[in-house]
ZADREN-118775 format. One record per residue: residue number from 1; residue in three letters; x, y, z negated of N, C-alpha, C, CB in turn. Coordinates in nm, 2 decimals, padded with zeros to 4 digits. Glycine has a CB too. Example, Ala and Ser with C-alpha at 12.3 -4.5 7.8 and 13.67 -1.06 7.14 Angstrom:
BEGIN
(drenti 1, 'ALA', (01.32, -00.57, -00.78), (01.23, -00.45, -00.78), (01.32, -00.33, -00.78), (01.13, -00.45, -00.90)) (drenti 2, 'SER', (01.28, -00.22, -00.71), (01.37, -00.11, -00.71), (01.29, 00.00, -00.79), (01.41, -00.06, -00.57)) 
! end
This chain:
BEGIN
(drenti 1, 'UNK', (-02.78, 00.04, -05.88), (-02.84, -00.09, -05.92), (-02.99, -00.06, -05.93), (-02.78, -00.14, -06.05)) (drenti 2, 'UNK', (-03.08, -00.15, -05.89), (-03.26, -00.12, -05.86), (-03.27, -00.16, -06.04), (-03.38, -00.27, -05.70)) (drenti 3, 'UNK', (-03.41, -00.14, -06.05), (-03.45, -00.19, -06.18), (-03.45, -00.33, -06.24), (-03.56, -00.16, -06.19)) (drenti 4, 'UNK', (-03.46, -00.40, -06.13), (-03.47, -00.55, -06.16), (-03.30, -00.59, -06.22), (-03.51, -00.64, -05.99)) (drenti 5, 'UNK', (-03.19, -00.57, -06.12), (-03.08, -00.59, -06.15), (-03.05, -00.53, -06.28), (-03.01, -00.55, -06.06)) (drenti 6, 'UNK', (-03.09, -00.42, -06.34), (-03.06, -00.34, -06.43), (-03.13, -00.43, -06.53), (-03.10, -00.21, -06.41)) (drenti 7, 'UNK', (-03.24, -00.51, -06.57), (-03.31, -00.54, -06.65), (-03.25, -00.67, -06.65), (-03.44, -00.51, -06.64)) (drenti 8, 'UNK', (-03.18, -00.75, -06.59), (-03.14, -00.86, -06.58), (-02.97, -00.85, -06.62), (-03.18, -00.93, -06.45)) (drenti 9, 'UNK', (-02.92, -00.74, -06.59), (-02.82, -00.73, -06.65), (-02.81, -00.68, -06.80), (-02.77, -00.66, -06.57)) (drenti 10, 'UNK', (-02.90, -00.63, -06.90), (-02.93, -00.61, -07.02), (-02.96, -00.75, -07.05), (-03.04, -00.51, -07.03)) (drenti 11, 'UNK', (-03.08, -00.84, -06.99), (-03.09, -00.97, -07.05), (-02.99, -01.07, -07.06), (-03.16, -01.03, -07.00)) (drenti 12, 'UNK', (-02.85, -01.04, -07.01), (-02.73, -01.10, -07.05), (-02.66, -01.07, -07.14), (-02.67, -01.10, -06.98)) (drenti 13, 'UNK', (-02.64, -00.90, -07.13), (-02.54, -00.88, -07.22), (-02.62, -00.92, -07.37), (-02.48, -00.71, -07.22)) (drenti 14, 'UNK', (-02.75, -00.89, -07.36), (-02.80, -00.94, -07.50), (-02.79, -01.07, -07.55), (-02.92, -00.92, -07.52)) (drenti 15, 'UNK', (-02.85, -01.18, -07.45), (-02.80, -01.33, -07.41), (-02.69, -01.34, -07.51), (-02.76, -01.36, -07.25)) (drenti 16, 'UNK', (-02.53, -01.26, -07.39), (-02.41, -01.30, -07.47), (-02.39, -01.25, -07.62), (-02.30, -01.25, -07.40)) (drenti 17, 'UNK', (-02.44, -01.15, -07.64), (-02.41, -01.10, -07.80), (-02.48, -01.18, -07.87), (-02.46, -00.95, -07.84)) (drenti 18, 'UNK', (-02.62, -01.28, -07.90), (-02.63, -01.40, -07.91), (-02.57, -01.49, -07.95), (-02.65, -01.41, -07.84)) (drenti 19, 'UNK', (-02.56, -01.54, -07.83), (-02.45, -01.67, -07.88), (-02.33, -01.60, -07.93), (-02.41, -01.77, -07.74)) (drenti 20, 'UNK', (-02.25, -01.48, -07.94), (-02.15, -01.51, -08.00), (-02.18, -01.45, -08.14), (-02.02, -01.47, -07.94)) (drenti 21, 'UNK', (-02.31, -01.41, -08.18), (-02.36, -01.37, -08.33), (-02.39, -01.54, -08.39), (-02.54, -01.25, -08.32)) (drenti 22, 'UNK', (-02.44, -01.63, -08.28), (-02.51, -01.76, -08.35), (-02.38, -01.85, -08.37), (-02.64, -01.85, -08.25)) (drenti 23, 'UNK', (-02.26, -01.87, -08.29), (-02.14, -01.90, -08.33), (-02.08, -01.85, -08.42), (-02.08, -01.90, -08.25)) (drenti 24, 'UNK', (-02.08, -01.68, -08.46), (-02.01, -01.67, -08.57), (-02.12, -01.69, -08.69), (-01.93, -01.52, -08.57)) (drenti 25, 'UNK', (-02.23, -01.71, -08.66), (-02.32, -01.73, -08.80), (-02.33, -01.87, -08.84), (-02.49, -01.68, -08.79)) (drenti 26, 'UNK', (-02.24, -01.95, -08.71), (-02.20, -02.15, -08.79), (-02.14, -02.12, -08.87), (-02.11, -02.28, -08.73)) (drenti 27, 'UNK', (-02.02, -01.99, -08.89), (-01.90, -02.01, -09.01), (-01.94, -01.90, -09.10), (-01.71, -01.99, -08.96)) (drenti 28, 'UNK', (-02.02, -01.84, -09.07), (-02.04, -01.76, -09.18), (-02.15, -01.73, -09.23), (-01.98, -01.67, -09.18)) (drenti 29, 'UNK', (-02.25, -01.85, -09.27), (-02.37, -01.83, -09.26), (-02.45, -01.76, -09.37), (-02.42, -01.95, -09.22)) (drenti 30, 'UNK', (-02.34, -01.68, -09.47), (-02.43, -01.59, -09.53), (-02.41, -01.49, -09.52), (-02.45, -01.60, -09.63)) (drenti 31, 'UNK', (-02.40, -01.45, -09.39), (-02.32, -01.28, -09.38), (-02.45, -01.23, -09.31), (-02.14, -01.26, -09.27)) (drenti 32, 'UNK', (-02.52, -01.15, -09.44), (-02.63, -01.08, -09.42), (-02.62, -00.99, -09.26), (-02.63, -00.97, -09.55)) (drenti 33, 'UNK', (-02.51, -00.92, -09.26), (-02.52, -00.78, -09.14), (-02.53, -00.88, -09.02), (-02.36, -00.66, -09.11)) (drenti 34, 'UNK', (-02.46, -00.96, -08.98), (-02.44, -01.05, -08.85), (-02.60, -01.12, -08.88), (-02.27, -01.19, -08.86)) (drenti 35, 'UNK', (-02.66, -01.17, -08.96), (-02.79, -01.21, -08.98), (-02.88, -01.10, -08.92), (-02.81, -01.24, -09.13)) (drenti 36, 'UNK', (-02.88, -01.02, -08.98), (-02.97, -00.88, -08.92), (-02.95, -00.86, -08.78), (-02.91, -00.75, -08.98)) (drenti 37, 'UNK', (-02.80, -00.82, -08.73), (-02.82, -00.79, -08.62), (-02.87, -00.91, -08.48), (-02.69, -00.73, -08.61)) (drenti 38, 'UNK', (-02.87, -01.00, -08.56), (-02.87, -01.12, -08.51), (-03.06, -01.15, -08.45), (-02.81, -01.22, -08.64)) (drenti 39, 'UNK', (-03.16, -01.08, -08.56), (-03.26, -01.09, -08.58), (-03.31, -00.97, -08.50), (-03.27, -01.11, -08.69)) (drenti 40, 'UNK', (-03.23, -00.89, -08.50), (-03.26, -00.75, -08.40), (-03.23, -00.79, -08.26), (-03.16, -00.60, -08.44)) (drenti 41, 'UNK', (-03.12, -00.85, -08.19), (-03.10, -00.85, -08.08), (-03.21, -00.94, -08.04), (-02.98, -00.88, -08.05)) (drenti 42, 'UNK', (-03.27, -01.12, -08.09), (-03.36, -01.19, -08.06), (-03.49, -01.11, -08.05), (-03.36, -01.30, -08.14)) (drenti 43, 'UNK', (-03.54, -01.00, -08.11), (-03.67, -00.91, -08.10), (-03.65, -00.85, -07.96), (-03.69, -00.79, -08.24)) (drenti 44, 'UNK', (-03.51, -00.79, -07.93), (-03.41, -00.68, -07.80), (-03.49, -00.79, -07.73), (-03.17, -00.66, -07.78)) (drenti 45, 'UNK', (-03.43, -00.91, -07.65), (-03.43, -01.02, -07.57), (-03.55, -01.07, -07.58), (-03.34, -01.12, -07.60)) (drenti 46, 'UNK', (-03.63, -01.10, -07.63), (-03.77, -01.16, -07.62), (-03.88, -00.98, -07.55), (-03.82, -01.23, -07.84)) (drenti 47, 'UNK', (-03.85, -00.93, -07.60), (-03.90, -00.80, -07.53), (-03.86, -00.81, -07.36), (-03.83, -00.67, -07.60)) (drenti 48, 'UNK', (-03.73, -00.79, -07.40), (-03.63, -00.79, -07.22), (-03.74, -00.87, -07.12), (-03.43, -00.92, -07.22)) (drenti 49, 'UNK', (-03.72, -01.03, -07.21), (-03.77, -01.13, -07.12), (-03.90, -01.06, -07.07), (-03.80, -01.29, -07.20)) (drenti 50, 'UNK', (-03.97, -01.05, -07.20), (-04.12, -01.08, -07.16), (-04.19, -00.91, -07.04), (-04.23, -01.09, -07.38)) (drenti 51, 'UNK', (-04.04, -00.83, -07.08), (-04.06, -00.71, -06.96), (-04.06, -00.75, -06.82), (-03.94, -00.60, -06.97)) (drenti 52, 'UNK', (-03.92, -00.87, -06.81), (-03.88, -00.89, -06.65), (-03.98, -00.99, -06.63), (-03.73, -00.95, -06.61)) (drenti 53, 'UNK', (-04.03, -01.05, -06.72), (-04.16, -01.18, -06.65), (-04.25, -01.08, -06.61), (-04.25, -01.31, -06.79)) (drenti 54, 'UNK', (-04.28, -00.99, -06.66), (-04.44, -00.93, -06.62), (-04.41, -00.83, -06.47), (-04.52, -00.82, -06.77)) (drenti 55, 'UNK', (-04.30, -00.84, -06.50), (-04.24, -00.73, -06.38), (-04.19, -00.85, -06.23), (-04.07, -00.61, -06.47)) (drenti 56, 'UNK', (-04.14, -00.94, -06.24), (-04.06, -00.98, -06.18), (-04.09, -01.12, -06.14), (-03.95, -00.95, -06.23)) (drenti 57, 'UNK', (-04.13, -01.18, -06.23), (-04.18, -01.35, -06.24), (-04.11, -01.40, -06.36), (-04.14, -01.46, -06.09)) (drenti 58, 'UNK', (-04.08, -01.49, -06.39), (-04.02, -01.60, -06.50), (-03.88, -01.59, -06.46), (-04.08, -01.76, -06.48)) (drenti 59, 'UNK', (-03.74, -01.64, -06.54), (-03.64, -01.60, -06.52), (-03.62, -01.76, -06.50), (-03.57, -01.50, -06.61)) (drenti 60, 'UNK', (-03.66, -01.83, -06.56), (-03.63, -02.00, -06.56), (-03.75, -02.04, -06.51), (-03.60, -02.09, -06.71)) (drenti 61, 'UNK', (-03.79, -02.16, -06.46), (-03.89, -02.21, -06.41), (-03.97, -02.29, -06.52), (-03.84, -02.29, -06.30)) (drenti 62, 'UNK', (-03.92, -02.30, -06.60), (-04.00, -02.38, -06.71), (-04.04, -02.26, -06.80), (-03.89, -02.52, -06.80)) (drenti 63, 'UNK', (-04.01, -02.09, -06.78), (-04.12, -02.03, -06.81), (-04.26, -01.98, -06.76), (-04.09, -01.97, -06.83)) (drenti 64, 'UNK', (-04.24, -02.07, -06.59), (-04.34, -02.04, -06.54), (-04.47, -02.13, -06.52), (-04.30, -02.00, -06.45)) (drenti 65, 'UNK', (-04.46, -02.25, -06.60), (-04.49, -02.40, -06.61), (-04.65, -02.31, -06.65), (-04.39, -02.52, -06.76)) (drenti 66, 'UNK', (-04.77, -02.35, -06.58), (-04.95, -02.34, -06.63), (-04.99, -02.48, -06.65), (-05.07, -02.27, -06.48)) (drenti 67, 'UNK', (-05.07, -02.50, -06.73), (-05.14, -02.56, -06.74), (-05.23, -02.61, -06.61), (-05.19, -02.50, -06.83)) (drenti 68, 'UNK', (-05.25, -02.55, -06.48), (-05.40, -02.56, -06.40), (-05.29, -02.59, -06.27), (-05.54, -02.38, -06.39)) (drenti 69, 'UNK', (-05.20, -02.53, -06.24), (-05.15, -02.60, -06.15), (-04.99, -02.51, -06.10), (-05.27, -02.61, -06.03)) (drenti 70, 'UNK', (-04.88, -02.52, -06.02), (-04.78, -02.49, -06.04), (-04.76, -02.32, -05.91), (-04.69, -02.64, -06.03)) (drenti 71, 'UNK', (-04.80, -02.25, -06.00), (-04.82, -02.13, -05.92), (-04.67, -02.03, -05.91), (-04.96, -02.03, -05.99)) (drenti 72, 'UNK', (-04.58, -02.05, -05.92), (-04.45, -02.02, -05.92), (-04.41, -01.99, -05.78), (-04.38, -02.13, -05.99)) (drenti 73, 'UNK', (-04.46, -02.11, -05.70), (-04.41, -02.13, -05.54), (-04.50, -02.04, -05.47), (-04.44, -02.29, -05.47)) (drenti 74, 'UNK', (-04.58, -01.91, -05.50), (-04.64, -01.80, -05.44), (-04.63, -01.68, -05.43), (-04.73, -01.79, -05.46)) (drenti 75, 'UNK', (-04.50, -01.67, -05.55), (-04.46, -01.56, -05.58), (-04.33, -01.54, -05.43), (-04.41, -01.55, -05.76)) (drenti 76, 'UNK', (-04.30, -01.43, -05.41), (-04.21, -01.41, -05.26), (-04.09, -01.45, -05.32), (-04.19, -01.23, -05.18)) (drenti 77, 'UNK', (-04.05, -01.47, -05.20), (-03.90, -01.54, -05.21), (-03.82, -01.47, -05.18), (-03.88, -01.65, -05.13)) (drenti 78, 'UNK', (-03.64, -01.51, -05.24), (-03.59, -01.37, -05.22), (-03.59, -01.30, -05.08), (-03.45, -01.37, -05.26)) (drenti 79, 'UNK', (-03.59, -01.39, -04.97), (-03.58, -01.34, -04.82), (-03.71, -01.27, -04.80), (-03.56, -01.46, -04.71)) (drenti 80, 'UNK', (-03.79, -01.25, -04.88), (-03.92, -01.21, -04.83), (-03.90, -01.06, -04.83), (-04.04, -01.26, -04.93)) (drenti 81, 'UNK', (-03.84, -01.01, -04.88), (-03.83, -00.85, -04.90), (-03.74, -00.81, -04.81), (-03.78, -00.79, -05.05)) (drenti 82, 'UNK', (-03.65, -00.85, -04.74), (-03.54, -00.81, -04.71), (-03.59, -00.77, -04.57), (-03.42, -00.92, -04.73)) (drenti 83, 'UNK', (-03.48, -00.67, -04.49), (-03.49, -00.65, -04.33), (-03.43, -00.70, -04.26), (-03.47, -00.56, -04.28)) (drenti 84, 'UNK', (-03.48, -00.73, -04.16), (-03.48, -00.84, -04.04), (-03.32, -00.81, -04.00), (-03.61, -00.81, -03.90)) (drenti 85, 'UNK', (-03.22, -00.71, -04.03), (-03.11, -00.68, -03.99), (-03.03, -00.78, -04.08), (-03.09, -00.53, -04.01)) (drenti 86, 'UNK', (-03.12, -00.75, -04.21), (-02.98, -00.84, -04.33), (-03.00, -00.97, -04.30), (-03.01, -00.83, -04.53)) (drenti 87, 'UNK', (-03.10, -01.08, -04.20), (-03.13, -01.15, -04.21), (-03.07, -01.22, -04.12), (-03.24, -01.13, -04.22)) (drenti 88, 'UNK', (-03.07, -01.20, -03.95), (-03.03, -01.26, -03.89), (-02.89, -01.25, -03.91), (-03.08, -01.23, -03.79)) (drenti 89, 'UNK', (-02.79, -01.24, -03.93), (-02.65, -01.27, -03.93), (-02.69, -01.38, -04.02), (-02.54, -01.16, -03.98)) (drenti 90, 'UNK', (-02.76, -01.41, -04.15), (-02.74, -01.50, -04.22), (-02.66, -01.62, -04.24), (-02.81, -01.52, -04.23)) (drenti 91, 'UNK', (-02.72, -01.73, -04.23), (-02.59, -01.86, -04.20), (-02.55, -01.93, -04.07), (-02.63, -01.99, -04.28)) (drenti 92, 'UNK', (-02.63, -01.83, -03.99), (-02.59, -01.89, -03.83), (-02.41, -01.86, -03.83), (-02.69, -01.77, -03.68)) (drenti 93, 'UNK', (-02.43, -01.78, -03.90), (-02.25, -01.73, -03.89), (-02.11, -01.81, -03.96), (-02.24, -01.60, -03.96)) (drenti 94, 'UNK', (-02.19, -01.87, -04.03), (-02.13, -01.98, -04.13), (-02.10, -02.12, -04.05), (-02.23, -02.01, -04.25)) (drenti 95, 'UNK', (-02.00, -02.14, -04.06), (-01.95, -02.26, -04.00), (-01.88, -02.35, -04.07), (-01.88, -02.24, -03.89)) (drenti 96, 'UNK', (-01.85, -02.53, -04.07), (-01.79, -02.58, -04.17), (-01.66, -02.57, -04.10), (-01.83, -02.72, -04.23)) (drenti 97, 'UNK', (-01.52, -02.50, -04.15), (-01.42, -02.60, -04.10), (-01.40, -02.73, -04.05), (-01.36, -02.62, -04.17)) (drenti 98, 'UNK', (-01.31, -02.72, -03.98), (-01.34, -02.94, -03.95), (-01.28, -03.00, -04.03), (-01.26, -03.04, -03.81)) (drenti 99, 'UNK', (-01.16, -02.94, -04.14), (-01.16, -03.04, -04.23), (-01.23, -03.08, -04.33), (-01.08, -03.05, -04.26)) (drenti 100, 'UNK', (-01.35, -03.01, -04.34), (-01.46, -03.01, -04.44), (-01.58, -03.08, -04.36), (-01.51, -02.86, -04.51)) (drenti 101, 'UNK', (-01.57, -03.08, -04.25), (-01.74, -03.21, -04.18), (-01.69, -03.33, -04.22), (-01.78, -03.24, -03.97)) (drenti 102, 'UNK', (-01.77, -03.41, -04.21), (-01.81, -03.54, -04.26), (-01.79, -03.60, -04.15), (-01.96, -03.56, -04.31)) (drenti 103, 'UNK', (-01.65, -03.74, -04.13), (-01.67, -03.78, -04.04), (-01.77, -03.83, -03.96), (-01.61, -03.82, -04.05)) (drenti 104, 'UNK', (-01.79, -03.89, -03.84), (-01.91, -03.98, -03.78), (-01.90, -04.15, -03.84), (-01.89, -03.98, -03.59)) (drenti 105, 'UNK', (-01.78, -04.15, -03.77), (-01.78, -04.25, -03.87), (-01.68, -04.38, -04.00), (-01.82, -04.30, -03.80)) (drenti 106, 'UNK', (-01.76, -04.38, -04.08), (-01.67, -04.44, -04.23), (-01.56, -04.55, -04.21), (-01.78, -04.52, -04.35)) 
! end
């Protein structure tokens, strides 16, 4: 796994430990340890994030929102990296079944 995948796969498992610390902290909202760890993982995750933004771009698009104008659409696209081998088979190869086209007509 490259670094990116690796760092996006940490921003989940932390993600999930998360929500199921903030769901168990609806029923038990004075249980100091689940509070703590709770407060440690959000410091984990806000780091994560703010590693893969500087490394990678924004993970949501509404973290990549400026003020001056919408510079998101400059950063490469996933096809941009790739070789021309992984490329051409792409969706030329893909075909709909016929019982999935859309008749001509209704």
């Amino acid at each position: 796994m490259d670094g990116k995948n690796e760092l996006l796969e940490q921003i989940r498992a932390v993600d999930f430990a998360l929500i199921e610390l903030n769901l168990f902290l609806d029923t038990h909202p004075s249980c100091e340890n689940a509070l703590k760890d709770f407060k440690m993982l959000a410091e984990t995750r806000q780091r994560l994030h703010k590693q893969f933004t500087e490394k990678y771009g924004p993970l949501r698009m509404i973290h990549g929102a400026t003020d001056d104008c919408w510079l998101w659409v400059n950063d490469p696209w996933p096809w941009d990296n790739m070789r021309w081998e992984e490329l051409k088979g792409g969706m030329a190869n893909v075909g709909l079944r016929q019982e999935n086209r859309v008749p001509d007509q209704y």
